[in-house]
C-alpha positions in Angstrom: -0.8 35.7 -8.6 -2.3 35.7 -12.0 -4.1 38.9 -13.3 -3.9 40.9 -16.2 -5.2 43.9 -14.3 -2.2 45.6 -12.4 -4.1 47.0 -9.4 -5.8 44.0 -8.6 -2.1 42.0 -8.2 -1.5 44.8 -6.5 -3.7 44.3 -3.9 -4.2 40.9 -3.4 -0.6 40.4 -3.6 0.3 43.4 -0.6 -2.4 41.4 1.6 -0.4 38.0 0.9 3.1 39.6 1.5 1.5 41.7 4.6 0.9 38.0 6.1 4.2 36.6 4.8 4.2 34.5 1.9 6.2 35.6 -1.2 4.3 36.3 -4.4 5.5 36.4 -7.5 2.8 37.8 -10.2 2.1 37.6 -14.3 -0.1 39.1 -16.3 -1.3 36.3 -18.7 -1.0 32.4 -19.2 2.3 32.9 -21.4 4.3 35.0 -18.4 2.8 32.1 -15.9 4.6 29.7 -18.0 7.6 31.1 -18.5 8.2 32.6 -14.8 7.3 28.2 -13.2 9.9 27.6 -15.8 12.1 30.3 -14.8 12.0 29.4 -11.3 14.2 27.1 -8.8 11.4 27.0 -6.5 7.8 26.0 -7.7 4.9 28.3 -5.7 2.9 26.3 -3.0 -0.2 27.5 -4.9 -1.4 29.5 -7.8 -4.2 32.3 -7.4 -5.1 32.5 -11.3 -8.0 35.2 -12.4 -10.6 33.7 -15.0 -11.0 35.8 -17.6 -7.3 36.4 -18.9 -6.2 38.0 -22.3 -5.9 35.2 -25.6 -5.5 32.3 -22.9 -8.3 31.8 -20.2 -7.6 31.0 -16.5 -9.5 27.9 -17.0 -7.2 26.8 -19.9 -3.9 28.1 -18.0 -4.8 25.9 -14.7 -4.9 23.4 -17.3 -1.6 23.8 -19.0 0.3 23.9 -15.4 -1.5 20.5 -14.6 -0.5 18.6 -17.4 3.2 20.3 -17.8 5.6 17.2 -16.9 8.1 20.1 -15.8 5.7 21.5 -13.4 5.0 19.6 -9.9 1.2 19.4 -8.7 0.1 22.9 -7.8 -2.8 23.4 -6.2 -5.2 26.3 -8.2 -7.3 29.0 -6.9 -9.7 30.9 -9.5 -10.3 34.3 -8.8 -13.2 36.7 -10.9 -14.9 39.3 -11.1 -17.6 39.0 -14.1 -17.5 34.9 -14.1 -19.0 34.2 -11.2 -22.4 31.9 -12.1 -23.1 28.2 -10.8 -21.3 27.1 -14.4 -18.6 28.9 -14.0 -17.4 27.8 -10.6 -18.6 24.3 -11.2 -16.1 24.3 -14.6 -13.7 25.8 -12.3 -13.8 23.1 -9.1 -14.5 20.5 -11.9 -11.2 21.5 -13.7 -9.2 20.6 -10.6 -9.3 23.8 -8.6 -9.2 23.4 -4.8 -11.6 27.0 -4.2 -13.1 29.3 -6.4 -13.3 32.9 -5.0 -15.6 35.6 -6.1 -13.4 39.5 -7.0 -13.6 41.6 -4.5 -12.7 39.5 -2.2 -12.0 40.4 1.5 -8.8 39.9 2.6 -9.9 37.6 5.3 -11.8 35.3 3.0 -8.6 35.3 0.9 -6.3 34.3 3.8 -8.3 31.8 5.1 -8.8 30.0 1.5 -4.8 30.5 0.8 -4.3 28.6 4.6 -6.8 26.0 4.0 -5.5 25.1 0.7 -2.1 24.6 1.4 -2.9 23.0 4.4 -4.7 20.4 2.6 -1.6 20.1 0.1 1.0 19.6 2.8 -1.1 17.1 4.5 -1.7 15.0 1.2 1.8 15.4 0.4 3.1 14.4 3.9 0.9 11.3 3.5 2.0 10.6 0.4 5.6 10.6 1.7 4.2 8.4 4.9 3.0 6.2 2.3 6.3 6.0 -0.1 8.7 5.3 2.9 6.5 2.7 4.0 6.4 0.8 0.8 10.2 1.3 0.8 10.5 -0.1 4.1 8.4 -3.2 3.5 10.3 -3.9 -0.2 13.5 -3.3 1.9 13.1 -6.1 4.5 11.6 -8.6 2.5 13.4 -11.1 1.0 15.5 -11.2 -2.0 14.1 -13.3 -4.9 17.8 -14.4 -5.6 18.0 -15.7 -1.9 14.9 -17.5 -1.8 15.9 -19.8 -4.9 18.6 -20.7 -2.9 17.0 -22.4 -0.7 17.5 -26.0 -1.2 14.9 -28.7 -1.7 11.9 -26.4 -2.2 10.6 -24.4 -5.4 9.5 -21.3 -4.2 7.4 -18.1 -5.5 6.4 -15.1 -3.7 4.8 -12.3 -4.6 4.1 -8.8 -2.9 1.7 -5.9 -3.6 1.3 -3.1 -1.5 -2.2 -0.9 -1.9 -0.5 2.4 -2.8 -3.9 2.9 -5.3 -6.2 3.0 -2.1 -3.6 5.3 0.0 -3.4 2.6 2.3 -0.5 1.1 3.9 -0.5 -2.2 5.5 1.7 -4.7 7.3 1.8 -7.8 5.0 4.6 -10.2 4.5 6.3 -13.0 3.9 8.8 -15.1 5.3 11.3 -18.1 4.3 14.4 -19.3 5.5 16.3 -22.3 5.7 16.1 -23.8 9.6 17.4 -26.9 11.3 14.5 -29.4 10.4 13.6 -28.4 6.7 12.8 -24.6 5.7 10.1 -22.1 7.6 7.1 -20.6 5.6 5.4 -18.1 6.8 2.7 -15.4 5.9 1.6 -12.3 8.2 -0.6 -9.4 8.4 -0.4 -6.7 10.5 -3.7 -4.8 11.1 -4.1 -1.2 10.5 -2.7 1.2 7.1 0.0 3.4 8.4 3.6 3.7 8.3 3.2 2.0 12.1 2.1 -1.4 10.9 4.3 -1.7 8.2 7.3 -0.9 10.9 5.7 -3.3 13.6 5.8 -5.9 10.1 9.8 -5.1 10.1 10.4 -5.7 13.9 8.0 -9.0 14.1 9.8 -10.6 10.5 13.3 -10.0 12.7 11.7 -11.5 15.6 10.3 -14.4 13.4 14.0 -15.5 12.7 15.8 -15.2 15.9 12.9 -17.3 17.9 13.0 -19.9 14.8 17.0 -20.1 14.7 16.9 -20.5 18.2 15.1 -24.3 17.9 11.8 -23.0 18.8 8.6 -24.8 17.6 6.0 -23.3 15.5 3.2 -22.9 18.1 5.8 -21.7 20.5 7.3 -18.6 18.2 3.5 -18.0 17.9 3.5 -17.4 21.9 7.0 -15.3 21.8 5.3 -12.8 19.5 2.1 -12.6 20.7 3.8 -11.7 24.1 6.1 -9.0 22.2 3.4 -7.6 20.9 1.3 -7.7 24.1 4.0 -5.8 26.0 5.3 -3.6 23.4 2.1 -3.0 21.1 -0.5 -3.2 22.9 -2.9 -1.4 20.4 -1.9 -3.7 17.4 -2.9 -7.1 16.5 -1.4 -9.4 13.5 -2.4 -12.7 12.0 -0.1 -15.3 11.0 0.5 -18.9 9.7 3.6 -20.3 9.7 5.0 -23.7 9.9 8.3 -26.0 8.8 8.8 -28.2 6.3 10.6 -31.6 5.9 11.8 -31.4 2.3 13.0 -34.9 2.5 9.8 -36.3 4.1 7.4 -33.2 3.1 6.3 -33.2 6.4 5.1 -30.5 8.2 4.3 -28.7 11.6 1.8 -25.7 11.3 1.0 -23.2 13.9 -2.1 -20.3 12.8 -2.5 -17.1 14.5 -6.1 -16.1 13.3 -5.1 -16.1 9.6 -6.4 -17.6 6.5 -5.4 -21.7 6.5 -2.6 -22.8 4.1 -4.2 -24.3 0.6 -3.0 -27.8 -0.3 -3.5 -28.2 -3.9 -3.0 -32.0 -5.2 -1.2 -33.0 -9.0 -5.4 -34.3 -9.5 -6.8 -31.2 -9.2 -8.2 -31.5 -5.6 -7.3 -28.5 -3.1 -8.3 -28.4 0.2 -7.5 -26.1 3.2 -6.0 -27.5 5.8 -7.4 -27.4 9.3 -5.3 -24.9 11.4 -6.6 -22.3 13.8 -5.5 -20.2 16.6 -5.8 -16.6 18.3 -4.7 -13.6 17.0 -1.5 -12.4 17.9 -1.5 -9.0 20.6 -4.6 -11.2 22.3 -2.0 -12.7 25.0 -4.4 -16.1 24.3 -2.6 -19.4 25.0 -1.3 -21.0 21.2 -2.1 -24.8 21.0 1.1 -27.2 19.9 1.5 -27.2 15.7 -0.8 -29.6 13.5 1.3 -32.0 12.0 0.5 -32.1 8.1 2.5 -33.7 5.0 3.2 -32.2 1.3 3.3 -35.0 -0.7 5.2 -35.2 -3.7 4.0 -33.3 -6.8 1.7 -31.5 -4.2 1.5 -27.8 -4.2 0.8 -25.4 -1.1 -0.2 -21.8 -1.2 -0.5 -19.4 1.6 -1.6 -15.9 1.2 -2.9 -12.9 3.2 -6.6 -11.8 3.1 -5.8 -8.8 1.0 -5.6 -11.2 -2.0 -9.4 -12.2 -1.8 -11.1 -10.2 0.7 -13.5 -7.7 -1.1 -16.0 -5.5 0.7 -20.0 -7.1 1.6 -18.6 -10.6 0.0 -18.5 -13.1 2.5 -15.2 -14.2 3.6 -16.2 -17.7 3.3 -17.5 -17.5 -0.8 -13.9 -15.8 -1.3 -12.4 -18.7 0.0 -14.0 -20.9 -1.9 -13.5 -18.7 -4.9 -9.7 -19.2 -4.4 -10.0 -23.1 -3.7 -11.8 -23.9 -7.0 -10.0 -21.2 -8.8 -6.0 -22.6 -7.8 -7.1 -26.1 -8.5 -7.6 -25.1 -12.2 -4.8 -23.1 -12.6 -1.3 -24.4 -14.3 0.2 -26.0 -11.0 3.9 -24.8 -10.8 4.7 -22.1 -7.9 5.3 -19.1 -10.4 2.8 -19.7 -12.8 0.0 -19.9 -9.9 1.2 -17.2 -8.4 1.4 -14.7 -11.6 -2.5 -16.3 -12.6 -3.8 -15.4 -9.3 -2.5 -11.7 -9.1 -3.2 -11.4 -12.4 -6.9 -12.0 -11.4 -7.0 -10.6 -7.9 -5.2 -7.6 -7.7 -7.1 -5.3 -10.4 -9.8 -4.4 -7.6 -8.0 -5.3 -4.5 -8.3 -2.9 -1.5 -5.7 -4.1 0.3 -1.9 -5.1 0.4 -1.6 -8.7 -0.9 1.5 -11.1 0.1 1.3 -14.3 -1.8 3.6 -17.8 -0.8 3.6 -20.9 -3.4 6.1 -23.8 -2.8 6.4 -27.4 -3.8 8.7 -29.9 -2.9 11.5 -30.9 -5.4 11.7 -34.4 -5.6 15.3 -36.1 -6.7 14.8 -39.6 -8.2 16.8 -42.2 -6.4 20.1 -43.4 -8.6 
């Protein structure tokens, strides 16, 4: 409580005790500063009257917002005298969350104190939601170091979560070494909460035991899409995932309602490649895997819609954007996937997982 007349701490701070909070009060901008300093505990919120000795309330709400000592604290202006549409509107506009008018009921000023900090808990309990999420998704997803490893493919990934947009989603990536070759594979859980990004974690886990256990891509399709059916009933995901022969660069792709894999050729040409299929969490039947081939020098990309998918543009003209746009770009995994972040991400909406591989070829002695 912020006032630099004595019986008017006095009394708004006895109503505030009466209904249990602890206050702790200042005269002026300089004691303010010096007592968040002083203190072990930041306040929940600051109740700051306007029209302060040498340094103004306005000015004061400012300094606490742009100390780098002081956490975000959420400002509630208080006055007598200044009470005029300017003002209150140089008050809101200045980053308070209410703007009260001295007197003030005691009533009025409960309710604003318990509105405010509700708001403030809620934002930072998202914002924690949010944080554990992105930690969660970076934890599970595989280590660069671990994907060069794996032999007979160069590989580049790339992962963006859309912390900006205060949305979490479920997007990732997936590749492992397997019996025939080495599984690819790109997914997007739908919904932005700490759920999808958790239901991500559990169907990756799934993704390798059903694929280490021999199955075929169309098949691992149908083991998820069950899973989800009888576990998750209220979610839905899209994926494309297939295996590759890096010997023969042929392949066997299964598509679960996600964007088609992008062949992009040494010539320039790129070309989608025909694959389709339900969703998964649709318990719809998943027809056997479309055999395809990555020939040598050949370069495939598969990404999730968050990369292009912008709002009233056509998903089709974003496609196409990305067609004509990869077949221009330098064609090595890591510098396609750096150019197309690079160009995608600044407005993107949504979390972005990216996939880039090409064969490496060893000349016959």
């Amino acid at each position: 409580m912020v006032d630099d007349h004595e019986p008017n701490r006095l009394a708004l701070g006895s109503v505030l005790r009466r209904a249990g909070y602890r206050v702790m009060e200042a005269a002026t901008a300089s004691e303010t500063m010096a007592a968040l300093h002083r203190s072990e505990l930041p306040p929940e919120m600051a109740i700051i009257d306007v029209r302060l000795p040498v340094t103004s309330g306005f000015e004061l709400a400012r300094q606490i917002a742009t100390d780098p000592k002081l956490p975000p604290i959420p400002i509630v202006h208080i006055s007598a005298e200044a009470n005029g549409p300017q003002d209150r509107i140089r008050g809101l506009e200045g980053g308070a969350s209410a703007y009260l008018a001295s007197p003030v009921a005691p009533e009025e000023l409960l309710s604003t104190v318990e509105r405010v900090l509700l708001a403030r808990r809620e934002e930072q309990a998202a914002h924690d939601e949010r944080r554990f999420a992105s930690d969660l998704q970076h934890a599970f997803l595989p280590r660069p170091q671990k994907l060069a490893a794996l032999e007979g493919i160069d590989l580049a990934v790339g992962y963006m979560p859309a912390m900006d947009s205060a949305q979490l989603g479920g997007d990732f990536y997936a590749a492992f070494a397997v019996e025939r070759g080495v599984l690819l594979a790109v997914g997007d859980v739908a919904g932005h909460s700490l759920a999808a990004a958790t239901v991500m974690v559990e169907l990756r886990h799934v993704l390798r035991a059903y694929a280490l256990e021999g199955h075929e891509p169309h098949r691992i399709l149908q083991l998820m899409d069950r899973l989800l059916v009888h576990f998750h009933p209220e979610i839905t995901a899209t994926m494309c995932l297939l295996v590759l022969d890096t010997h023969s660069g042929t392949m066997d792709i299964a598509n679960a309602g996600h964007l088609p894999p992008l062949v992009i050729s040494p010539d320039g040409g790129a070309d989608y490649l025909p694959v389709h299929g339900p969703l998964l969490g649709l318990n719809l039947d998943h027809q056997p895997a479309t055999p395809a081939r990555l020939d040598d020098g050949d370069l495939l990309l598969m990404v999730t819609d968050g990369l292009i998918e912008r709002p009233r543009i056509d998903l089709a003209v974003s496609l196409e954007d990305l067609r004509r746009r990869a077949a221009t770009l330098t064609r090595t995994p890591q510098s396609l996937r750096d150019a197309l972040l690079r160009h995608y991400s600044e407005d993107a909406e949504d979390d972005i997982a990216l996939l880039a591989v090409r064969r490496k070829v060893t000349a016959l002695a």
